[in-house]
C-alpha positions in Angstrom: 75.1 94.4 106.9 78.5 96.8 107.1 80.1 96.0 103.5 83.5 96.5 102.4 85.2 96.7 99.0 89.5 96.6 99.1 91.5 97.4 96.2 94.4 96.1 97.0 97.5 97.4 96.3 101.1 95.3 97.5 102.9 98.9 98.1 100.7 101.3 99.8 101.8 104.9 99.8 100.4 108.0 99.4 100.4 108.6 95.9 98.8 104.6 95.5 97.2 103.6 98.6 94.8 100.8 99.4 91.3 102.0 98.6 88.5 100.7 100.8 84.3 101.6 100.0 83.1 101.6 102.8 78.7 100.6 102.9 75.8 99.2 104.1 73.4 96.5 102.5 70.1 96.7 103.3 67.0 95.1 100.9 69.2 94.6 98.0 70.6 98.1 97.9 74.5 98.8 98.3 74.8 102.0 99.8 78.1 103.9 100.1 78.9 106.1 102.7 83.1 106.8 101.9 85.6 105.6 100.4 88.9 105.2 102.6 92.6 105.6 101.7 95.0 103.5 103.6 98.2 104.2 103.0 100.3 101.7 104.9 99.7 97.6 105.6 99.1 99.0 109.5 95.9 101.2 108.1 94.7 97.8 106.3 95.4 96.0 109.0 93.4 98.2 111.2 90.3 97.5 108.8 90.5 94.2 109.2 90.4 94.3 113.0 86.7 96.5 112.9 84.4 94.6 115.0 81.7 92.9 112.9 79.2 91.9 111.3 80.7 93.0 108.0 81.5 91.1 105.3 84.5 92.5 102.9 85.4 91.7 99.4 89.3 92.1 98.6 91.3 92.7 95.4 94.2 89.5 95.8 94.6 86.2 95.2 94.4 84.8 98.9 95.8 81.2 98.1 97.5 79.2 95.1 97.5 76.8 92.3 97.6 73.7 93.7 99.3 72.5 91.3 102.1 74.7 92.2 101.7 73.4 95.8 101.8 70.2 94.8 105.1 70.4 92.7 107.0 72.5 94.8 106.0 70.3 98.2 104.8 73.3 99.8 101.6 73.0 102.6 98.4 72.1 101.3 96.7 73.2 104.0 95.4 77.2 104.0 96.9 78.3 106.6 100.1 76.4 106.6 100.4 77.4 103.2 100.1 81.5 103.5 102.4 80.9 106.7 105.3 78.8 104.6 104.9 82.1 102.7 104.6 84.6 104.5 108.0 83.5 106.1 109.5 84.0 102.6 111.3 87.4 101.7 109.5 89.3 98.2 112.9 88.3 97.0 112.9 84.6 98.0 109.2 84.0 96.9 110.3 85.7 93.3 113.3 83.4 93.0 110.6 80.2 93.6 107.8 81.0 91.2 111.1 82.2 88.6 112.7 78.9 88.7 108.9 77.2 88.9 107.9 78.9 85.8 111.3 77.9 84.5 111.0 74.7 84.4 107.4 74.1 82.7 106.7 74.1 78.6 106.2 77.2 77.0 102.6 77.6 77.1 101.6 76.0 80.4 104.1 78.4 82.0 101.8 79.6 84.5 99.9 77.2 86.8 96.0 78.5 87.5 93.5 77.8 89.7 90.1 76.6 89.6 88.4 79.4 89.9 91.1 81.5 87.8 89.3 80.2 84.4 85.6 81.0 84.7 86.4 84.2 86.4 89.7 84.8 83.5 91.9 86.1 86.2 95.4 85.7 86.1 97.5 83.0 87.7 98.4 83.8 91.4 102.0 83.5 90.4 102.0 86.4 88.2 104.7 89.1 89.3 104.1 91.7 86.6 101.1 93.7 85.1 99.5 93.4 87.5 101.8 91.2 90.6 99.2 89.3 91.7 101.7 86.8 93.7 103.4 89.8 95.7 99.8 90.7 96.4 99.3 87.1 97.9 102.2 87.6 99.5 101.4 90.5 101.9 97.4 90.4 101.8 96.9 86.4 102.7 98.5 86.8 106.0 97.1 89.3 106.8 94.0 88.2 106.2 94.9 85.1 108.5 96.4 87.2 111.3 93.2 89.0 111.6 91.3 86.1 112.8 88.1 86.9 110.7 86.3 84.2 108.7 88.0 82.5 105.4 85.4 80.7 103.3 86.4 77.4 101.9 90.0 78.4 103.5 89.8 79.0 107.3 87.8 79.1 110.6 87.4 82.3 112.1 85.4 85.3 113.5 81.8 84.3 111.9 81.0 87.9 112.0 83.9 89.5 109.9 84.3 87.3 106.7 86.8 88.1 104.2 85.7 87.1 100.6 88.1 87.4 97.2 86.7 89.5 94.7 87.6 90.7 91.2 86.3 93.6 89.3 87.5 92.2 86.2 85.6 89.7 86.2 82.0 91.8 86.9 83.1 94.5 84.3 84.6 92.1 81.2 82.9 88.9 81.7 79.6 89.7 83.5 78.4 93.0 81.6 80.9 92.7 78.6 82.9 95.2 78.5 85.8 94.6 76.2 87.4 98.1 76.3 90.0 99.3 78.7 88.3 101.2 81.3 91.1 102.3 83.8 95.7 102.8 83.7 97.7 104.0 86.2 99.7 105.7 83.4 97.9 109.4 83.6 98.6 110.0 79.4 96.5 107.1 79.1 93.6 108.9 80.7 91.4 108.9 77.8 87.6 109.9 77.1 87.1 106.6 75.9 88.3 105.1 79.2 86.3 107.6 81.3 82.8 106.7 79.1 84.2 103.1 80.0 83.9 103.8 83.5 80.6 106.0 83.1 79.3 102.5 81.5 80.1 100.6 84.6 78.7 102.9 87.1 75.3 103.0 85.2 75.2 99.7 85.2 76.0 99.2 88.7 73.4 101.9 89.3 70.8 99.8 87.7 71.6 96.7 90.0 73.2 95.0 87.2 74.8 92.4 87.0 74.5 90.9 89.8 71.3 91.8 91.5 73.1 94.7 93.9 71.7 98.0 93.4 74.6 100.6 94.2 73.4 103.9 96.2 76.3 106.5 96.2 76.3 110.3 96.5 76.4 112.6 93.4 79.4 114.2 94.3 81.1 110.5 95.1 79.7 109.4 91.6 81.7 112.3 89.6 85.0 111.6 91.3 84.8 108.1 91.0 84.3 108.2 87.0 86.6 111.0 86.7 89.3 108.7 88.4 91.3 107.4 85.8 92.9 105.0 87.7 90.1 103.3 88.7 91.0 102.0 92.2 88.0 103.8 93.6 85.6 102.4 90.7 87.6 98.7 91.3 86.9 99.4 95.5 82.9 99.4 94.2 82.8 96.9 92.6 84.3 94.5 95.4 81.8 95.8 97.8 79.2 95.1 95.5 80.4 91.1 94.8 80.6 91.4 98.6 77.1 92.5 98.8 76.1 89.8 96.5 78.1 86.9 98.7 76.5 88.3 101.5 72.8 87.0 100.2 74.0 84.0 99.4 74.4 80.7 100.6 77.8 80.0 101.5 78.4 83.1 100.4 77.7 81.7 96.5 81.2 79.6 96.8 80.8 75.9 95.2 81.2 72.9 97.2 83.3 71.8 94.3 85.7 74.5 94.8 89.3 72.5 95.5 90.4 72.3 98.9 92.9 75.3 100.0 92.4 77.6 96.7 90.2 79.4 97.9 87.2 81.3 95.5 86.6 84.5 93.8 83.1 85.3 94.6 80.3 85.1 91.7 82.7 83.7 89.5 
């Protein structure tokens, strides 16, 4: 099975472009053959439109609260939803989760969804550190103008299915990592950061914690610790909750997981 892990960024460019590990699953072992830099939405794009089977795990909230939805009388359904969106400027869509967040008591400011509290992820309408809604914004459509396979959201192409995945989640919550292990400021760039990410890679080495053993050439393995960004460690990690999904039943996403959401994989 082709795998890909996306860390997603909502301004590609060269200096921060979307970061795709590229891979193949075969008896429980991830192994990685490159990691891609896409620089523009038309690269990603691109991605998306490989002929499958793969199955991809991507870095962005791909729906929202429905809470939000509700109070704001904006489609319930998936697709209706990301296309009421989509036909939003960044500006617009800023302006409506501003005067949303506005309006609520201080400390239920931000509406979350289901799947936002075992996997402690932030709310979808977060615009800051890191903007997960402008992320939504220009990954969700996307995802559902590429025709490929939605679970729990949408009907597509059984044979490229696009899964939401979180690295946080594997690397805090799953192997307990409290410590920082990655900033996109280079003065923050420490050792302890780096032996952070050294930690991570062992342990994703060892097929913990999900079961996924990752395979990945020695050269490959230096750059991606030594990155102290971490987009290429976060791109791993997405393939290997892809990797995971992959094996399991419908794709390991609860039948209990509320309609139009959506689900971030092994949380």
């Amino acid at each position: 099975m082709r795998i890909y892990g996306v860390d997603f960024t909502c301004a590609p460019r060269r200096g921060k472009p979307i970061t795709a590990a590229v891979g193949l699953l075969r008896n429980g072992a991830l192994r990685i053959e490159r990691i891609e830099q896409l620089t523009s939405f038309a690269e990603f794009e691109r991605l998306l439109a490989r002929p499958g089977p793969w199955v991809g795990g991507f870095d962005f909230p791909f729906s929202l609260p429905r809470e939000l939805v509700r109070d704001l009388g904006w489609p319930r359904e998936w697709p209706k939803l990301v296309a009421h969106c989509a036909a939003m400027s960044r500006l617009d869509l800023r302006a409506a989760l501003d005067a949303y967040r506005a309006s609520r008591l201080a400390g239920v400011k931000y509406a979350h969804r289901a799947t936002d509290l075992p996997a402690r992820s932030s709310s979808p309408m977060k615009l800051v550190n890191p903007p997960v809604a402008l992320m939504f914004h220009e990954g969700a459509p996307r995802v559902l103008a590429a025709g490929v396979q939605v679970p729990a959201l949408a009907e597509g192409d059984p044979r490229r299915v696009a899964l939401e995945a979180y690295p946080g989640l594997l690397v805090r919550k799953q192997l307990g990592i409290r410590e920082s292990y990655k900033s996109d400021t280079r003065r923050e760039h420490t050792r302890a950061r780096r032996a952070a990410r050294r930690r991570v890679m062992e342990a994703l080495k060892a097929g913990k914690p999900l079961g996924v053993t990752l395979r990945l050439g020695k050269a490959l393995e230096t750059l991606v610790v030594a990155e102290g960004a971490a987009d290429l460690l976060d791109a791993l990690i997405c393939a290997v909750q892809a990797a995971w999904a992959a094996t399991r039943p419908a794709y390991g996403i609860p039948a209990s997981a509320p309609a139009g959401e959506g689900w971030i994989v092994s949380a």
